[in-house]
Phi, psi and omega in degrees: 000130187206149193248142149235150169253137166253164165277131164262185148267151159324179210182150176223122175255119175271109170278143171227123176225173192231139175232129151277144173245183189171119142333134172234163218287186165301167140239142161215116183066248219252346192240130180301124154216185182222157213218045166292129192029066192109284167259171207257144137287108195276101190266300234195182169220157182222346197272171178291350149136192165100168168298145188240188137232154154279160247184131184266344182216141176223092184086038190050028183228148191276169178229132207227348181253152139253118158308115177328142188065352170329306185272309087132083149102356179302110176254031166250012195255131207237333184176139181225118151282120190244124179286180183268148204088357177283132140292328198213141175225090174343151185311134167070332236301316187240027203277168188067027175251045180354311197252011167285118153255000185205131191228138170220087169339145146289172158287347169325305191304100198254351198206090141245128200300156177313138174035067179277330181224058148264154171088342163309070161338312198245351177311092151247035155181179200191142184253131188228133201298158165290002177259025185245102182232046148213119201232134182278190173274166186030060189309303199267014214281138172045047188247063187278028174208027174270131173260353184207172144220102179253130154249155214266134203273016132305359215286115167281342179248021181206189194170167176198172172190115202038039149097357182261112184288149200200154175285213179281326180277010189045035177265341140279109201258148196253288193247148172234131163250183238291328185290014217260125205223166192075243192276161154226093190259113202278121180313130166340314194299330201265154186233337207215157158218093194310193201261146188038033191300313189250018183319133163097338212282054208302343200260338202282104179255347192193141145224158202245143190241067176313145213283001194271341179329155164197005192201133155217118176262162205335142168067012214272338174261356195323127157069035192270035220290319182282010134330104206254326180185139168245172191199119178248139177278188209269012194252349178270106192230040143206136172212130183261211199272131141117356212308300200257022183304100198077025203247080210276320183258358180333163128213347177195126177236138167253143188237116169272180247268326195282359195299144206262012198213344176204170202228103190235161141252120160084000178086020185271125174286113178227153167281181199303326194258016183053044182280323223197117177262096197286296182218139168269124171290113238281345185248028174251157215320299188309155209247331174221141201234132198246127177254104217317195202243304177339321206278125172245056102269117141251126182291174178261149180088026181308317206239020178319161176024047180261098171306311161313332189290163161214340162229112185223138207263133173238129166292171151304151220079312204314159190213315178258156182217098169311150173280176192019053173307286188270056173277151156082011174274098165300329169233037138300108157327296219200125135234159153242165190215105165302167168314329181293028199224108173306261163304093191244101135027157157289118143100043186266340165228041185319153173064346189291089174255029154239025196291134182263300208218135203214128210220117174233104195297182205286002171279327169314078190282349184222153130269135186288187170311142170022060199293296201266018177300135151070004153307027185324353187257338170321103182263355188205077179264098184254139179256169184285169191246006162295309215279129169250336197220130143277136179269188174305107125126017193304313170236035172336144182008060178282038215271007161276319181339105182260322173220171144197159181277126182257115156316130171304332162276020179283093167235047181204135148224115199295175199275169196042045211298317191235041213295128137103018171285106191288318210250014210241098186247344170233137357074029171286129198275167087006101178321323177254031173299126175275296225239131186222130186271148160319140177071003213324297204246013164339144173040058181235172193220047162289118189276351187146179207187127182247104162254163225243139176323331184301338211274102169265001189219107171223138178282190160325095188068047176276340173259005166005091177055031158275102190262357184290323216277109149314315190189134169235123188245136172258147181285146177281012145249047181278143195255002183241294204265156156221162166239150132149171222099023188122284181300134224240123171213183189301205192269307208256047139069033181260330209228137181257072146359278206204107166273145218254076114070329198265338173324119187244018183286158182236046160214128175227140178243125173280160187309123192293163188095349173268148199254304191242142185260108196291174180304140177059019197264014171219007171316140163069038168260087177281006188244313180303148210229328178208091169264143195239148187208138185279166185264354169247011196276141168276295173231138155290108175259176182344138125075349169345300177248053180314140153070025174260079198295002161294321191292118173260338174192149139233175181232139202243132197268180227277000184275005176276081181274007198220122166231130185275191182274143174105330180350297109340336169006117158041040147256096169323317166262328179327053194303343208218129179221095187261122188260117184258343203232217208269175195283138156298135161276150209226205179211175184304310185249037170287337147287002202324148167035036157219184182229147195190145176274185158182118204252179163186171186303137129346131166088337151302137201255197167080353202286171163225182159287029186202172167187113203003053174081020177246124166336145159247184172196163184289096202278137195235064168264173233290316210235155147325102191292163144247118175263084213307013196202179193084176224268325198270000174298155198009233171340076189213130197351101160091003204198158156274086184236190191193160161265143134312097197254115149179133202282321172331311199068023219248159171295124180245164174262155171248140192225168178211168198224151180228315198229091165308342180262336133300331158082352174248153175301164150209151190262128176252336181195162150251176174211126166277098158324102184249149193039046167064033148198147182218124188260157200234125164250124164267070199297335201255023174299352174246014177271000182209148173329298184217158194237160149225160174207148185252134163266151168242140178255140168272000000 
C-alpha cells in the first residue's frame, strides 16, 4: 500500500465580509406595526381572523396609516371594523381578503389608495366617509359581489347614485359594481367614464350612452360579457385601449354618422377616416374576415377574443399590429403580416391555438413579448429576413413546432423565446447570433444544436430539461465558448457550461483542467449514472446536478471548496457523498431534499456531526492517505510535512525516495494514528535534490 506526493505552493485566500442590520417593526398583539413621527402605521396582520377591529390608539399613540398589502390574501378575515383616526389606507392594502362582507370607515378617513379592496370577493356594499377626498383607481376592481358603493352625501369629492360611484359633479362615472344587471342607463351629467368603470360586470345587457359622453378610458367595459351593442353619439371622441376587452357577447358598435373622431361599419369600430381598426366585435357572425385597404393601424386588442374568426385578411399597407391585437383568437387558422407592417405588438397573437401557419414579412425588425406564446397548434412560422431581435417568450409554448429557421439577421433570441416547444428537434441558428437568453430552449425536444462563431452570449439554463439533446456543437474559432464530446464549456475549457441531458451513455469524467461546474450544468440528466471530477475542479454551481436521480454517490476531490445552494437537489438516490478535502462550504439547501451520508477523511478539517443538514462519517479506506491539502501540508520551518489519513488506526511506515528510478525506498519514521490521523514531519527533506514519499500500512 502506497501514497506518493508532489509539492504545491500554498494559496492564499482573503475573506471580506459585511453585515448590515435593519429594525425590524414592532408587533402589538394581532398587529404588525410600526412607529414615525408619532404615529403608529399598521404593517401586517397575526391574528387568527374573523370579525377584527382596527384600533385608532396603540400604545397611547395614534394610529393613522394602513400600509398597502397590510391585509394582502387574509382570507380569514370575516368583517374589519376601522377606527376613528386612521386616515389612509395603502395601495392594494386588503386585496385578496376573499371573505370580508363587511368594511366599515371612519369619519377619520381621507385617502384611499388603488385597488385597496380588490378581490373582496364577498364584499357586499361599503359606505365611503365625507372626509374621504382621494380615491386611486379601481379601489373595488373584481369585488364580484359588490351591490353598492354609497357615499355619504356631504362627501366634497365623491358622490353615488343607486350605488354607483361618480365624483361630486357627477361628470365622471369611476366605479360600478359588479352586480349591477339588465339596463344601464349612464346620467346626462357624465362626460368621462373611467378606467375599469363597468370591469366584470357580466350580468350588465345594455347601456344607454348620452350625447353630453365625450371619453371612455381604458378598460372601462373590459369583460362585460353580457353585452350584446353600444351605440355612440357623434360627441365620443376618445376611447381608449383595452374598452371591450373580453366582451365576449359583442356583436356590434354604431357610431353616429356625425362623430368627427370615430367611425364603425358593419358595426367594426374605426376611427373617422377608417386609418385605425380600434375593435372588431368579438361575437360577429362572420367566420372570415377582410380588413379594409384604409386601415394602416390595427389597435390593441381589435380582435381580441373573437372566437368566431377562423380567418382574416390583413392588407398590404397595415403598417402597426398592436398588442394583444388577435389574443385569444382561438380558431384562427392561418395569418400573414405583410411587408407593410413596422410594428408587431406584445402578446399580439397569444393563444391562438388553432393557429397552424403563421408567415411575417419582411418590415418586421423586432418581436415584443409573447407575440406567438401558447399557439400550440402551430406547425409552420416563417419570419422576414428583417427580424434581429426575438423578444422574450416569443414562441413559449409553441408545441407543435417541429422545426424552425432564424432569418440571417437574427442576433438576439430572448428569454424563454422557444421555452416548452416539446416537438422543436431542430433549429438552425443564425450566422450573426450574438446573444441567447436565459431559459431559451427549455423543455424543447432539441437532438442537438450547432452555434455558430457569433454566439458570445449564452444565458442561464438555457438548455433546462432538453431530455432529447445529445450534442452542442461549437464552431472552433467561436472566441468565448468550445465543445467537447458534445458537452458545451467556455473556450478555454474551465467552466462545464451544460452536459446534454440526452446523453445516453451513463458515465462521465470531467476534464482535468476544469475549476467550475455552472449553474444547472448536469440538472435533469436522467441517464447518469456516475461522474468523475478532476483534482482542479473548485465549485460546484446553483442547482448543477439537480434531478440526476441516476446518481447513488460521488466522490469529491480535496480542490472542491464551494458547493452551492441546490447543488445536489432531489437526487433522490444519492445515498453517499465522499469528501477527500477539508468540509466544502455549503448552504442549508445544497442537499435539498435528499438523504445522504457524507463522508470524509481523518485529519481533514470543518467537519462536524452534521453537514448542511446531512450526517456526516469517518470515510474508512482500504490504504493509508497522504493529505495533499491544509494550513500543515508541505513546507513549514525548516522541516517538510503532511498529514497522515486512515480510518484503520493501524501504525503506517513513511518510506522516501531520492531516485524513482532505481525504485528504492528507505523507511524514515513510523507514525501511530490517533482518531485516523497523524502528522509526519521531515527535517532532513533538504538533504537530497528531491525527495518522495510512500505510506505502508502495518
Amino acid at each position: 500500500m502506497q501514497t506518493t506526493l508532489l509539492r504545491s505552493t500554498p494559496a492564499f485566500a482573503a475573506v471580506c465580509s459585511l453585515i448590515l442590520f435593519a429594525a425590524a417593526p414592532s408587533v402589538e398583539a394581532q398587529f404588525i406595526t410600526e412607529t414615525n413621527g408619532g404615529a403608529i402605521t399598521i404593517d401586517g396582520y397575526t391574528g387568527s381572523g374573523g370579525d377584527i377591529g382596527i384600533p385608532g390608539i396603540l400604545n397611547g399613540l395614534p394610529v393613522t396609516t394602513i400600509r398597502g398589502l397590510a391585509f394582502y390574501g387574509q382570507t380569514s378575515l370575516t368583517s374589519v371594523t376601522i377606527s376613528n383616526g386612521v386616515s389612509s389606507i395603502g395601495n392594494a392594502a386588503f386585496y385578496g381578503c376573499a371573505n370580508i362582507t363587511n368594511i366599515s370607515l371612519p369619519g377619520s378617513m381621507a385617502s384611499i389608495a388603488a385597488n385597496a379592496f380588490e378581490s373582496c370577493l364577498s364584499l357586499g356594499s361599503i359606505t365611503i366617509p365625507a372626509g374621504v377626498t382621494n380615491l386611486g383607481d379601481s379601489v373595488f376592481l373584481t369585488c364580484n359581489g359588490l351591490t353598492a358603493i354609497n357615499v355619504s352625501t356631504n362627501n366634497p369629492a365623491y358622490s353615488s347614485v343607486a350605488g354607483v360611484l361618480f365624483n361630486k359633479g357627477k361628470t365622471t362615472l369611476i366605479e360600478t359594481p359588479e352586480l349591477v344587471a339588465g339596463s344601464y342607463t349612464v346620467p346626462g351629467t357624465v362626460t368621462s367614464i373611467g378606467d375599469n368603470a363597468f370591469y366584470s360586470c357580466s350580468n350588465l345587457t345594455s347601456i344607454s350612452l348620452d350625447s353630453s359622453l365625450t371619453s371612455i378610458n381604458d378598460s372601462a367595459f373590459a369583460y362585460c360579457s353580457g353585452l350584446t351593442s353600444l351605440s355612440f353619439s357623434g360627441d365620443v371622441t376618445n376611447i381608449g385601449p383595452s374598452v371591450f376587452l373580453g366582451c365576449s357577447g359583442l356583436m356590434a358598435i354604431n357610431v353616429a354618422t356625425n362623430n368627427p373622431v370615430l367611425a364603425s361599419t358593419a358595426g367594426v369600430l374605426f376611427d373617422h377616416n377608417h386609418t385605425t381598426l380600434i375593435l372588431y366585435p368579438p361575437a360577429a357572425a362572420t367566420n372570415n374576415y377582410v380588413i379594409p385597404g384604409t386601415v394602416t393601424n390595427i389597435a390593441q386588442s381589435a380582435f381580441s377574443y373573437c372566437n368566431n374568426l377562423t380567418n382574416v385578411t390583413i392588407p398590404a399597407g397595415v403598417e402597426i399590429i398592436g398588442s394583444e391585437a388577435f389574443e385569444y383568437c382561438q380558431n384562427l387558422v392561418a395569418t400573414a403580416v405583410p411587408n407593410s407592417v413596422t410594428n408587431l405588438g406584445d402578446m399580439a397573437f397569444y393563444n391562438c391555438t388553432s393557429l397552424r401557419q403563421a408567415t411575417v414579412g419582411n418590415g418586421v425588425t423586432s418581436f415584443g413579448l409573447e407575440v406567438f406564446a401558447n399557439c400550440s397548434s402551430a406547425t409552420s412560422i416563417t419570419l422576414g429576413n428583417a427580424v434581429t431581435n426575438l423578444g422574450s417568450e416569443t414562441f413559449l409554448q409553441c408545441s407543435s413546432l417541429p422545426s424552425f429557421v432564424l432569418p440571417e439577421s437574427v442576433t438576439t433570441i430572448g428569454f424563454q423565446a422557444f421555452s416548452v416547444c416539446y416537438n422543436l428537434s431542430s433549429i438552425a441558428l443564425s450566422s450573426n447570433l450574438t446573444t441567447i437568453g436565459d431559459y431559451a430552449f427549455q423543455y424543447c425536444g432539441l437532438t442537438n444544436l450547432n452555434l455558430p462563431a457569433s454566439v458570445t452570449n449564452i444565458g442561464g439554463s438555457v438548455f433546462q430539461a432538453c431530455q432529447s439533446l445529445t450534442a452542442i456543437n461549437v464552431a472552433g474559432n467561436n472566441p468565448v465558448y468550445s465543445s467537447v464530446g458534445g458537452v458545451l464549456f467556455d473556450k478555454s475549457q474551465t467552466t462545464l457550461i451544460r452536459y446534454p441531458a440526452g446523453i445516453t451513455s451513463n458515465a462521465y469524467a470531467v476534464p482535468n483542467g476544469v475549476t467550475s461546474i455552472a449553474d444547472g450544468a448536469f440538472a435533469q440528466s436522467y441517464n447518469l449514472q456516475s461522474v468523475t471530477f478532476p483534482d482542479t475542479l473548485t465549485s460546484i454551481g446553483q442547482f448543477s446536478f439537480a434531478a440526476c436521480y441516476g446518481l447513488t454517490s460521488i466522490v469529491l476531490p480535496a480542490s472542491v471548496n464551494n458547493l452551492s445552494e441546490f447543488a445536489f437537489s432531489v437526487c433522490y438516490n444519492l445515498s453517499s457523498v465522499y469528501c477527500y478535502g477539508d468540509a466544502p462550504a455549503v448552504t442549508p439547501q445544497s442537499f435539498y431534499e435528499i438523504s445522504t451520508t457524507i463522508y470524509y477523511l481523518p485529519g481533514t478539517l470543518g467537519w462536524g456531526t452534521m453537514l448542511a443538514g446531512e450526517p456526516t462519517a469517518v470515510w474508512s479506506l482500504p490504504s493509508p492517505l497522504i493529505l495533499s491539502g491544509g494550513p500543515d501540508f508541505g513546507v513549514q520551518a525548516n522541516r517538510f510535512g503532511f498529514i497522515i489519513s486512515w480510518a484503520a488506526n493501524l501504525p503506517v511506515v513513511v518510506q522516501a525516495s531520492s531516485n524513482l528510478a532505481q525504485n528504492v525506498w528507505v523507511p524514515i519514521a513510523t507514525n501511530t494514528l490517533t482518531n485516523g490521523a497523524s502528522f509526519f514531519s521531515d527535517a532532513s527533506w533538504t538533504n537530497t535534490p528531491v525527495r518522495f514519499y510512500r505510506l505502508m500500512g502495518q
